[in-house]
C-alpha positions in Angstrom: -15.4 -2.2 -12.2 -12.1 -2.8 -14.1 -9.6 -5.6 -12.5 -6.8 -2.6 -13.4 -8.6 0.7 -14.1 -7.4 3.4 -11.2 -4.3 5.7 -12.1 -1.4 5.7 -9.8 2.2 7.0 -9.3 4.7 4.8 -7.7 6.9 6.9 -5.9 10.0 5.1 -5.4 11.4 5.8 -1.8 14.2 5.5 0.4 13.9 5.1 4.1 17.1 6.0 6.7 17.3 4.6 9.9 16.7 8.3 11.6 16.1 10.8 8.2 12.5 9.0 7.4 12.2 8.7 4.1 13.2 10.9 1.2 13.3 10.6 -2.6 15.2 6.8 -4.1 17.4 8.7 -6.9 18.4 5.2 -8.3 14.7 4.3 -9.4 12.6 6.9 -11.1 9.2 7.2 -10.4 6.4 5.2 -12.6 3.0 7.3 -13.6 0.3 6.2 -15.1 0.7 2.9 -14.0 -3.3 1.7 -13.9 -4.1 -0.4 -10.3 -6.8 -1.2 -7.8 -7.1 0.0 -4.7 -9.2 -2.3 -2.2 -10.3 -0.9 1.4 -12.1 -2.8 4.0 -12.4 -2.8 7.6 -10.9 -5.7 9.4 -11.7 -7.2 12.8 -8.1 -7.4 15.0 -7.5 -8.2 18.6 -5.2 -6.2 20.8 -4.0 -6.7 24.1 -3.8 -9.7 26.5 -0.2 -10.4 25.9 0.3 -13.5 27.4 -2.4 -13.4 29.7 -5.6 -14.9 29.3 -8.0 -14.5 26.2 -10.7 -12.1 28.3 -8.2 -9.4 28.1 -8.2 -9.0 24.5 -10.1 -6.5 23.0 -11.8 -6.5 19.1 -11.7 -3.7 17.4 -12.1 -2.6 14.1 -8.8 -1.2 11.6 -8.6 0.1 8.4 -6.9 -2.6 5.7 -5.9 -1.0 2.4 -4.2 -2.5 -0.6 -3.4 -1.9 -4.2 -2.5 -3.9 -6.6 -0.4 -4.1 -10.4 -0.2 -6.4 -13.2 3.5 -7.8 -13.0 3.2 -6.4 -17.0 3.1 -2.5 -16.2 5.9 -2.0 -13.7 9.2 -1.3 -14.7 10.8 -2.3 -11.2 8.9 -3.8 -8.5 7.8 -1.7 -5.6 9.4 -2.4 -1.8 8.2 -1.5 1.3 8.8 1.8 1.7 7.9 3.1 -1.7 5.0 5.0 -1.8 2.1 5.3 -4.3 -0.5 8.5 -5.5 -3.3 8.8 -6.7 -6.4 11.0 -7.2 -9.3 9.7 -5.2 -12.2 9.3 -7.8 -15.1 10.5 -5.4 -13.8 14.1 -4.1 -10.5 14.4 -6.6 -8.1 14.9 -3.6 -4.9 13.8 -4.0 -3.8 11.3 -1.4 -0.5 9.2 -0.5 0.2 6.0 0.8 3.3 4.0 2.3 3.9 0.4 1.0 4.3 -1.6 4.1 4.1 -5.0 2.8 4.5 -6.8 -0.9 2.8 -9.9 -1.6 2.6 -11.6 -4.6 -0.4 -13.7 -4.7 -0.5 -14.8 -8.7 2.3 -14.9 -10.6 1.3 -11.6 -12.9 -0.1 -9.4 -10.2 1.9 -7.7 -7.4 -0.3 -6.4 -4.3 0.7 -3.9 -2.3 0.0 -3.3 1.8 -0.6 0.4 2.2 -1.1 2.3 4.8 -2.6 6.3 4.2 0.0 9.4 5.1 
């Protein structure tokens, strides 16, 4: 598959403390902008707090991420932007939160999403 093949819209957001988010006027949106989206299952622990380790359970939680060449953004997403695009298996349209940025290599900017 291509490193940079999927279409996407970043949607560029901004999120009040009690309003959720709404529309960033100040950035406009960027279509077309070609990235990969990556989902896996991940095994995390929950529970045990600070008691002992037998209280922790494993489960398993959906990880998602996207990422862009550096090259074909105009701004930089945040957290709290969101992204689009058109799932290539049933063509529904779905929508994601950014929750984190990471920038592993210097021309690529991945993404932490999360599906709503």
């Amino acid at each position: 598959r291509q490193a940079f093949g999927e279409k996407a819209t970043v949607l560029p957001m901004r999120e009040g403390k009690m309003a959720g988010a709404s529309p960033d006027p100040e950035r406009e949106a960027q279509e077309d902008v070609s990235g990969r989206f990556d989902f896996a299952p991940e095994l995390e622990q929950m529970g045990g707090g600070r008691s002992s380790e037998s209280n922790r359970a494993n489960v398993i939680s959906p990880h998602a991420s996207v990422s862009f060449a550096l090259g074909d953004l105009t701004w930089i997403p945040k957290a709290g932007d969101q992204v689009e695009r058109q799932n290539p298996t049933t063509a529904d349209d779905e929508r994601y939160r950014i929750d984190r940025i990471l920038e592993p290599l210097p021309a690529v900017v991945l993404c932490v999403i999360s599906r709503i």
